[in-house]
C-alpha positions in Angstrom: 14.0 64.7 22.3 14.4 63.3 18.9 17.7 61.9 20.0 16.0 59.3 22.3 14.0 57.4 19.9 15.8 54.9 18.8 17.0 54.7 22.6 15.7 51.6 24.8 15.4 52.9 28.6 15.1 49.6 30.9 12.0 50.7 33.1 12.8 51.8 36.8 10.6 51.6 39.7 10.9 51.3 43.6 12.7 48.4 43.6 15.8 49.6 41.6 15.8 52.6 43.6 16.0 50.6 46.6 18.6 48.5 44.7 20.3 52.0 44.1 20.2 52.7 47.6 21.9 49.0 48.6 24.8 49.5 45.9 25.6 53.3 47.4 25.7 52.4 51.2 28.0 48.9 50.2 30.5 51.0 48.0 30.6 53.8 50.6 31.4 51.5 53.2 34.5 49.7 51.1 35.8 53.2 50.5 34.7 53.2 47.2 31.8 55.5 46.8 30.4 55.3 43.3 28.9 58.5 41.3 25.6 58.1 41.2 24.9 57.8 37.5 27.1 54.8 37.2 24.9 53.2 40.6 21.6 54.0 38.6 23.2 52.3 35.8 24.3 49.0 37.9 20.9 49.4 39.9 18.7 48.7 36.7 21.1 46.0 35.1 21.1 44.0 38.0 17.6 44.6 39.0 16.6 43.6 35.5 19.2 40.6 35.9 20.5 42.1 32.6 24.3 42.2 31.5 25.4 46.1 30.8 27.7 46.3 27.9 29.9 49.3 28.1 33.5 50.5 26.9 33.7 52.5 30.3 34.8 49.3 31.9 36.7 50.9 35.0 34.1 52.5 36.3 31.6 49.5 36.7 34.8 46.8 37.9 33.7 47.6 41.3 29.9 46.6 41.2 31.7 43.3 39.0 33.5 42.1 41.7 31.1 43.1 44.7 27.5 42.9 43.5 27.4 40.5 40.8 26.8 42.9 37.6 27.6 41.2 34.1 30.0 43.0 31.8 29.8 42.3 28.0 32.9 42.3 27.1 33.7 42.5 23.1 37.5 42.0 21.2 37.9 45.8 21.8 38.0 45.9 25.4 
């Protein structure tokens, strides 16, 4: 797992599983069910009232408009 040293993992617990929960049930019931990667993703960002910086845009527009998540958005986006 040399690969995930220089790596910072935000720390999880209950509550951004419950948040996961929360963000899965909304988006299913807009008719917009979310994978579940990018849900674990939004979970800990806005549990951690942190911004996520991604190029992957599109797939987080969703939890932008609906749940409050932060995009960093740089020149190249």
């Amino acid at each position: 797992m040399r690969w995930l040293g220089n790596t910072i993992v935000l720390p999880y617990d209950e509550r951004v599983a419950w948040k996961w929960g929360q963000l899965s049930v909304l988006s299913e019931r807009r008719g917009r069910a979310r994978p579940i990667n990018d849900t674990w993703i939004a979970a800990c960002c806005l549990v951690a009232n942190l911004p996520l910086a991604t190029l992957n845009v599109k797939d987080f527009e969703d939890f932008t408009e609906n749940d409050g998540l932060q995009l960093v958005l740089t020149a190249n986006s």
